[in-house]
C-alpha positions as CSV (number, residue, x, y, z in Angstrom):
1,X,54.6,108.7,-43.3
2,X,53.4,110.4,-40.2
3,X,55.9,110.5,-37.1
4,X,53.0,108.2,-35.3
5,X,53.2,105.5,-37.7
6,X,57.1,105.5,-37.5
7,X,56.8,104.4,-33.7
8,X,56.0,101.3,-31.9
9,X,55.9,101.8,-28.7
10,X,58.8,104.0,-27.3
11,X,61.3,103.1,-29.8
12,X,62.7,106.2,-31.5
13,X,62.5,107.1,-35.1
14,X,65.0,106.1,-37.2
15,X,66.4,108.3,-40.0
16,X,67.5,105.5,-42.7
17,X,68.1,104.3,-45.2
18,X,70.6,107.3,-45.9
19,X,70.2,109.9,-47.6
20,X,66.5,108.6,-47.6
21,X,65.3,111.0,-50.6
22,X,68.4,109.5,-52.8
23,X,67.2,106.1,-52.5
24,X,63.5,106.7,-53.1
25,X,64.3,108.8,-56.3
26,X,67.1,106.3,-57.5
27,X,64.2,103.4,-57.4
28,X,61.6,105.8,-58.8
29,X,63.6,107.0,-61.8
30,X,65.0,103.3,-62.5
31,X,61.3,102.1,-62.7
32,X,59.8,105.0,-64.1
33,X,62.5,105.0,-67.2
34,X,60.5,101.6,-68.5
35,X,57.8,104.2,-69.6
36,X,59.4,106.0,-71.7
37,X,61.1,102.8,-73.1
38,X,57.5,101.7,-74.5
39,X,57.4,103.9,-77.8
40,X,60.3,101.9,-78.6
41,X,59.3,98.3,-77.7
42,X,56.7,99.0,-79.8
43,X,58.0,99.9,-82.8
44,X,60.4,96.9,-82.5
45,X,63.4,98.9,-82.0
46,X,64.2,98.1,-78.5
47,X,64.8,94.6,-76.7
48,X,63.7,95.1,-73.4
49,X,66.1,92.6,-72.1
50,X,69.2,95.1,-72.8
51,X,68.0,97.8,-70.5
52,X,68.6,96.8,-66.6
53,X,66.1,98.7,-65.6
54,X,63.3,98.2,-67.8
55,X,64.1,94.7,-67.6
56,X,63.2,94.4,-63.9
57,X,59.9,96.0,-64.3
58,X,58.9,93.9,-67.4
59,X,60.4,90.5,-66.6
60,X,57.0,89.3,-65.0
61,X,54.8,90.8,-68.1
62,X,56.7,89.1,-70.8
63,X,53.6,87.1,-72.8
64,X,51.3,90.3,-72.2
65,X,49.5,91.4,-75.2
66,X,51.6,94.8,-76.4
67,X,48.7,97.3,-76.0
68,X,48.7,96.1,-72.3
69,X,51.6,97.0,-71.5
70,X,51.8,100.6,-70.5
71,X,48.8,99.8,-68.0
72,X,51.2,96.6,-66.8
73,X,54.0,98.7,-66.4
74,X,52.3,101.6,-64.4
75,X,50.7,99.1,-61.9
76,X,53.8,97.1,-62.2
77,X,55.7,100.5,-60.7
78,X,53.4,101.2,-58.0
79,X,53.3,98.0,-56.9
80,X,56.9,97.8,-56.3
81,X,57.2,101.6,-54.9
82,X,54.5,100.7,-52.5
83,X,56.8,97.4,-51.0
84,X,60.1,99.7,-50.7
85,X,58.1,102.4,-48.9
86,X,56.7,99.1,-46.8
87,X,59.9,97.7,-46.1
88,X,60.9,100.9,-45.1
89,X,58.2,102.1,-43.0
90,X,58.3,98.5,-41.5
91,X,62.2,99.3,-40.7
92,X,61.8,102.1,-39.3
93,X,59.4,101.5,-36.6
94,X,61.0,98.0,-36.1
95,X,61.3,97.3,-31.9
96,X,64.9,96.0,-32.3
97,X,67.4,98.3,-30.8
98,X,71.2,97.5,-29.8
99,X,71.9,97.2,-26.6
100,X,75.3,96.0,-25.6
101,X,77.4,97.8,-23.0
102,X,80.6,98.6,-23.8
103,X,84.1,96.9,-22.3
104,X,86.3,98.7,-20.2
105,X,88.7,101.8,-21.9
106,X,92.1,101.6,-21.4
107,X,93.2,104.6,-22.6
108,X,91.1,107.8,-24.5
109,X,92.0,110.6,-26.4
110,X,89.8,113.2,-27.7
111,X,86.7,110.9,-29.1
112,X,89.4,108.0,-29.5
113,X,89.3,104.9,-27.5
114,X,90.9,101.9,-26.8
115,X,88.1,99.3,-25.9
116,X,89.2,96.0,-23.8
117,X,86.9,93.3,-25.0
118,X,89.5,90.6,-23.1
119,X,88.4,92.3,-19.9
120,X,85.3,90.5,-18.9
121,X,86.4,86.9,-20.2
122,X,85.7,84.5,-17.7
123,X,88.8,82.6,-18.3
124,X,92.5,84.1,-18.8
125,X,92.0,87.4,-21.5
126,X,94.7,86.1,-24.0
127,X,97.0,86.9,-26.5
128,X,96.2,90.8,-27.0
129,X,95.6,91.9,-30.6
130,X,95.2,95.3,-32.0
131,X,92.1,96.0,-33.5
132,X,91.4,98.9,-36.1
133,X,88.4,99.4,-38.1
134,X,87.4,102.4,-40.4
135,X,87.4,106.2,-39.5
136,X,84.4,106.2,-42.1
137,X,81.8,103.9,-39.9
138,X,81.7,103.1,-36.7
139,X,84.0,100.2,-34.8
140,X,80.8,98.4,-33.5
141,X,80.1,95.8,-37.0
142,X,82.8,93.8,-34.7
143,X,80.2,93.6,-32.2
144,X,77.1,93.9,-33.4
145,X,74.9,92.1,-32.0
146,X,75.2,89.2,-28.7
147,X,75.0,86.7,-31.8
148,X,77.1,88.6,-35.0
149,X,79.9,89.7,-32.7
150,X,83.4,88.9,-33.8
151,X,85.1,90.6,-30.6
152,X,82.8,89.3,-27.6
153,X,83.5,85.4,-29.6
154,X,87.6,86.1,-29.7
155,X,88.4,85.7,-26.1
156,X,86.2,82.3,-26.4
157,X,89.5,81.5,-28.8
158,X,93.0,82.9,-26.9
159,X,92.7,86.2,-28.4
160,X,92.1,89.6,-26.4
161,X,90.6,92.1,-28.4
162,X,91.8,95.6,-28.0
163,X,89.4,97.9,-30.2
164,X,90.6,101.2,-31.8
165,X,86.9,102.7,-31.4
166,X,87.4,106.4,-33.6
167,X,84.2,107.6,-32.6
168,X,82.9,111.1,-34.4
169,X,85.7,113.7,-34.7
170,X,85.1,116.1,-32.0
171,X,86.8,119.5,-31.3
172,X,90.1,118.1,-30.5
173,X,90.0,116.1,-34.1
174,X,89.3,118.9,-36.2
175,X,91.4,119.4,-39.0
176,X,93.2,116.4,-38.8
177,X,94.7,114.2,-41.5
178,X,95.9,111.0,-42.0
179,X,99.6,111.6,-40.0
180,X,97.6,112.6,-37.5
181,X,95.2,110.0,-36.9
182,X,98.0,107.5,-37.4
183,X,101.4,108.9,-36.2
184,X,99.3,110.4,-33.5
185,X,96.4,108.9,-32.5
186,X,97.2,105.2,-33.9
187,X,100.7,105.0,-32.7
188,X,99.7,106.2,-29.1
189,X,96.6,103.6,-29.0
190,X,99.3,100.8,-29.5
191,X,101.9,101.7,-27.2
192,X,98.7,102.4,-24.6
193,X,98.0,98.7,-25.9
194,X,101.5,97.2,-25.2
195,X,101.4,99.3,-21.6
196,X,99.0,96.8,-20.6
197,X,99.5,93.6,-22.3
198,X,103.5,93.7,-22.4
199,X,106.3,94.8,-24.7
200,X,105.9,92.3,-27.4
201,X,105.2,92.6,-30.6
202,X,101.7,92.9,-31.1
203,X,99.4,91.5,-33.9
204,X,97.3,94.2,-35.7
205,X,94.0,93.8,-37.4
206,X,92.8,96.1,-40.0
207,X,88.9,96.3,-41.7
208,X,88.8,98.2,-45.0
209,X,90.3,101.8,-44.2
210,X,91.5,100.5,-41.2
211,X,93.8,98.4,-43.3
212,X,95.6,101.1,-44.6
213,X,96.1,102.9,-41.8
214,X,97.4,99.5,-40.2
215,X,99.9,98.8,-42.7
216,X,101.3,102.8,-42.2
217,X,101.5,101.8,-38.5
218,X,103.3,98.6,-39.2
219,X,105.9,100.5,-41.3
220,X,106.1,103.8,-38.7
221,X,106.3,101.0,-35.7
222,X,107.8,98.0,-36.8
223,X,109.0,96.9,-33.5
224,X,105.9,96.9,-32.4
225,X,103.9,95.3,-34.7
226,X,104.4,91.4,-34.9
227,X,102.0,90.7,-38.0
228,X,99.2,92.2,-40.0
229,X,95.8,90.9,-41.0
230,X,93.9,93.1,-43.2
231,X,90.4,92.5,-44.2
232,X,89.0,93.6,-47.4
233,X,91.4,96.8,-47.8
234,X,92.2,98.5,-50.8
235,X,95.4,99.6,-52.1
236,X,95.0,99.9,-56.1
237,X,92.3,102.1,-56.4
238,X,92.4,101.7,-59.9
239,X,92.3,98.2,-60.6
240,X,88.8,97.9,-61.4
241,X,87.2,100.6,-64.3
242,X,90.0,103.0,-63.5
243,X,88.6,105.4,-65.6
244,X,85.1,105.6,-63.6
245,X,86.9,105.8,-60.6
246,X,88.7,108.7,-61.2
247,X,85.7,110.1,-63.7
248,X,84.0,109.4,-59.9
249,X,86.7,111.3,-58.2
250,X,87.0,114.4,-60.5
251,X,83.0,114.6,-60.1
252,X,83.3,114.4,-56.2
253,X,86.1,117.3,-56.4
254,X,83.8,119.9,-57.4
255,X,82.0,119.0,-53.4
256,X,85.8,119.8,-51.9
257,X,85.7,123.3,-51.2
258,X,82.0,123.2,-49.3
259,X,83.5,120.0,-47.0
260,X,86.9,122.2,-46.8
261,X,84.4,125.4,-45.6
262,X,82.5,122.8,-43.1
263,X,85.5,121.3,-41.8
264,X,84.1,117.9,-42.4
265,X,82.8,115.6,-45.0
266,X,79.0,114.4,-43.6
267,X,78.0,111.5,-43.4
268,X,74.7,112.0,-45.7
269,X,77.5,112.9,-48.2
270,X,79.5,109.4,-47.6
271,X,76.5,107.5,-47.7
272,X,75.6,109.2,-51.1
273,X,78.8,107.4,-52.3
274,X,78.4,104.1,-51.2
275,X,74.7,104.4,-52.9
276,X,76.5,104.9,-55.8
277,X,78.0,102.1,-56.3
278,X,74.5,99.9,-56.3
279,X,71.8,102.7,-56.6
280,X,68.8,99.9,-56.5
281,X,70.5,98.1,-53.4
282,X,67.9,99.9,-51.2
283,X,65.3,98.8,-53.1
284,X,66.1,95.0,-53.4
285,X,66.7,95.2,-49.8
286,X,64.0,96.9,-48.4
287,X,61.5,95.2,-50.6
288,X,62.8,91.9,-49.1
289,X,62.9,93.1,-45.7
290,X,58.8,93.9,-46.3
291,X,58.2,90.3,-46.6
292,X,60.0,88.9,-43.7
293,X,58.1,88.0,-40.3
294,X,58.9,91.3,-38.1
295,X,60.2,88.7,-35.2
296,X,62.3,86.2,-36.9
297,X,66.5,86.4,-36.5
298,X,66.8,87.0,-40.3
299,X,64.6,90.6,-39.7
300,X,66.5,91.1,-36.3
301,X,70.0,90.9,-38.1
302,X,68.8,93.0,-41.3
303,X,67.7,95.8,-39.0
304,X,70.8,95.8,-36.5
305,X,73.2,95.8,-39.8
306,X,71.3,98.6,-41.6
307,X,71.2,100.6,-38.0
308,X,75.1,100.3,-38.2
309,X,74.5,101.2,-42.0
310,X,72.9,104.5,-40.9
311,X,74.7,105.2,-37.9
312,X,78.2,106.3,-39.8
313,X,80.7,109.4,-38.9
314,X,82.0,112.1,-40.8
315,X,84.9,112.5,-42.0
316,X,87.1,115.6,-41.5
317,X,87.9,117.7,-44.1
318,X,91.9,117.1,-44.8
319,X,90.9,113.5,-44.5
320,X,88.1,113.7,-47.2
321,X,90.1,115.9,-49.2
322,X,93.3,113.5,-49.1
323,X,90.9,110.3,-49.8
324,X,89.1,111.8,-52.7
325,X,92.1,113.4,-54.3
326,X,94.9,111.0,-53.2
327,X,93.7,107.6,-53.3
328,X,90.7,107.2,-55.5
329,X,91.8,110.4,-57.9
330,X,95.7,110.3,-58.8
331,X,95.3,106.5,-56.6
332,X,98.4,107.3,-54.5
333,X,99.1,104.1,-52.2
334,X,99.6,102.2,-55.6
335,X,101.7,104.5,-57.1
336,X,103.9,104.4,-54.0
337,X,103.1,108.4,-53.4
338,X,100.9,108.3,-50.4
339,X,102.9,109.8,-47.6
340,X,102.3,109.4,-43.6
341,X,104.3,111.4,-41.4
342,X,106.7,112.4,-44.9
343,X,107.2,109.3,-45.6
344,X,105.8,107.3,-48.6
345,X,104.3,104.0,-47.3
346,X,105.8,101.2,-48.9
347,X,104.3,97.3,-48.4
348,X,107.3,96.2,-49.4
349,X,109.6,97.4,-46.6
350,X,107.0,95.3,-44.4
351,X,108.7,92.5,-43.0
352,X,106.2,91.2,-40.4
353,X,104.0,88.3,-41.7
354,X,100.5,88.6,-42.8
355,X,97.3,87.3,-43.6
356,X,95.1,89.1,-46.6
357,X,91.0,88.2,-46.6
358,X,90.0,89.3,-50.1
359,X,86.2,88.8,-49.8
360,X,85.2,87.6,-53.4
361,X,82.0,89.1,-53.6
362,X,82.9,92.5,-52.8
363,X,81.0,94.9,-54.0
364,X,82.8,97.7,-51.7
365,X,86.2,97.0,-52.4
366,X,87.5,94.9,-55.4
367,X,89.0,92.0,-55.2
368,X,91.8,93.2,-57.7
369,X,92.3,96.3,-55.7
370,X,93.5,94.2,-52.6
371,X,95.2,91.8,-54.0
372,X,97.1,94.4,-54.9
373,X,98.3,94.8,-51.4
374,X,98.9,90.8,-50.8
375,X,101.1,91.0,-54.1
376,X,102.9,94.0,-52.6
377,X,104.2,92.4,-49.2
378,X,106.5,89.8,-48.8
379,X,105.8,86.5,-48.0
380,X,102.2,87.2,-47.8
381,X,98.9,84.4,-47.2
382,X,95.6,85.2,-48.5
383,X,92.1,83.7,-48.3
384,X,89.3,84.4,-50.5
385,X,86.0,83.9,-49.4
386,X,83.4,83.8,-50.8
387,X,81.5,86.5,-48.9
388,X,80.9,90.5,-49.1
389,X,82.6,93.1,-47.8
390,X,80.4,93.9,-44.3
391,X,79.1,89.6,-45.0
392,X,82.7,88.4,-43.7
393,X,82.5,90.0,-40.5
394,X,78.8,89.3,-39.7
395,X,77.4,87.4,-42.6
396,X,75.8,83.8,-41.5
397,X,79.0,82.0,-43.4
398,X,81.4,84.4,-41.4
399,X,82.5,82.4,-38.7
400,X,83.7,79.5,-40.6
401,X,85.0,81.1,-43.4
402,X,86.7,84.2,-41.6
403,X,86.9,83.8,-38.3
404,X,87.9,80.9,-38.1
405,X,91.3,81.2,-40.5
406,X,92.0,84.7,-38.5
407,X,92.3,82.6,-35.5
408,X,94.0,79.7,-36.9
409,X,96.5,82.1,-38.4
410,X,97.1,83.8,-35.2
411,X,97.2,81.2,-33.2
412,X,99.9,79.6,-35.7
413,X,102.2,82.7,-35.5
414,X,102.2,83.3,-31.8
């Protein structure tokens, strides 16, 4: 692909899906493995239909006289390399581009801000709530788009958004850890938070990793925190195949002292990782982004969600290090052994309510691994939808199966 035909008219380049050579090799090899699978269909010792991967090339031939199939196969593999690279070519010279402003900052820090989405409602801001996503990705899948964002639709609802927005660790950030970005950085964003909207006790909101980092801040500031919904975080990181996660884990650990030498984990490295969990994702996606009209709203929302896909953070290195080794290696939270600021973090000592969205078709985080959370805390609600990970923030069933309850359960507790 020639830099040319990656533009349409001044739109830049973009560089997914990352890492862009992973993806194309992880379709390539699936695919390619149906060839060497044909001595043994042959010879009658192999049923197709057992093999994943040989079964998705081959599902269309079945009938096909056996001496055609190599020839089937071969064509059947270019075919489908030739709509991934499609899809992806047509991605990346796609016109869309995100262009909302940000809201006002009410207080910064380093690359950490606090981002006022109640600040340009045109009726009165709200109840303030405390917003915090992931250090791994970046804050805007709450607002990604004028019609996918869950923030700019709050204030529509009595709430006031305040965003913990990370951004990428800068100087000041490096070598920080977990304490840090919560005792320090968390803890100051909240009281920055209840400078403005008032001394009560505030509702926090955590996404994922944010959730975690949430509940540490609930139990470091409990004064301060007046209830806790957390969205598809994970707490037992073993619940589901404990043994490939930490087989995972030990595998990752051999990468620990190259991020410890960079001082960060990158994000081609992260993305790697989440790869790994579907390694034909790209391909089923891209593939079907190929075949959609360019200018329809199902094309527009695939390419501003694989933008924020593409557009992650790194991580720094004692917070890689303590992620890899501690949670999804010797799975600290559940064992009641991760420690912020000395201190283990305990659910149960959480005495402020809270809500739990489990999204049931999680592919990111499993189900089992935060309901391990809800089980933990007293007096807990849950909701299960039935949704992905990223779907029930900005998935087309979102608002009335996530929003919606958040808001209800707010509103219900205020």
């Amino acid at each position: 692909m020639t830099q040319a035909r990656l533009r349409r008219g001044n739109a830049p380049v973009r560089q997914g899906p990352r890492p862009l050579a992973l993806h194309l090799m992880a379709a390539q090899s699936a695919w390619m493995s149906s060839i060497g699978a044909l001595p043994l269909l042959r010879n009658g010792s192999h049923d197709w239909k057992l093999n994943s991967a040989l079964a998705s090339v081959l599902e269309d031939l079945d009938g096909l006289p056996l001496d055609s199939f190599g020839e089937a196969v071969i064509n059947e593999i270019l075919v489908r390399l030739d709509r991934l690279l499609t899809g992806i070519e047509r991605y990346r010279s796609h016109p869309y581009h995100r262009d909302l402003s940000d809201p006002p900052a009410l207080w910064t820090e380093g690359t950490t801000r606090l981002l006022d989405y109640g600040a340009t409602a045109a009726q009165s801001p709200g109840r303030p709530v405390l917003f915090v996503p992931s250090l791994v990705n970046r804050a805007y899948i709450l607002d990604l788009s004028p019609r996918r964002s869950f923030l700019r639709w709050l204030p529509e609802r009595g709430v006031r958004p305040l965003l913990v927005d990370w951004g990428a660790p800068g100087e000041a950030e490096q070598g920080f850890d977990l304490t840090d970005y919560i005792a320090g950085r968390l803890v100051r964003a909240l009281d920055a938070a209840r400078a403005v909207a008032g001394p009560a006790p505030m509702p926090v909101v955590g996404y994922c990793m944010g959730g975690l980092l949430a509940a540490a801040l609930a139990q470091l500031r409990p004064e301060a925190v007046g209830g806790l919904v957390l969205l598809a975080t994970p707490w037992d990181f073993h619940a589901d195949n404990g043994e490939m996660i930490r087989a995972r884990a030990i595998a990752i650990e051999g990468a620990v002292p190259l991020i410890e030498r960079w001082g960060e984990m990158p994000v081609d490295m992260l993305q790697a990782l989440f790869a790994g969990l579907d390694p034909l994702l790209a391909a089923r996606k891209f593939d079907h982004f190929g075949h959609l009209d360019g200018d329809s709203p199902q094309a527009q929302a695939f390419v501003a969600l694989e933008d924020w896909l593409n557009d992650g953070v790194p991580l720094t290195a004692p917070v890689a290090v303590e992620c890899i080794q501690g949670w999804y290696g010797r799975n600290t939270p559940a064992r009641g052994e991760w420690r912020v600021a000395g201190t283990a973090v305990d659910p149960g000592r959480l005495a402020c309510p809270s809500l739990h969205l489990i999204p049931a078709q999680d592919r990111i985080v499993p189900p089992d691994s935060a309901r391990a959370l809800a089980d933990a805390m007293p007096g807990s609600d849950r909701l299960e939808p039935a949704l992905g990970h990223i779907g029930m923030m900005v998935g087309g069933s979102a608002r009335g199966a996530a929003w919606e309850p958040i808001v209800d359960w707010l509103a219900a507790r205020s």
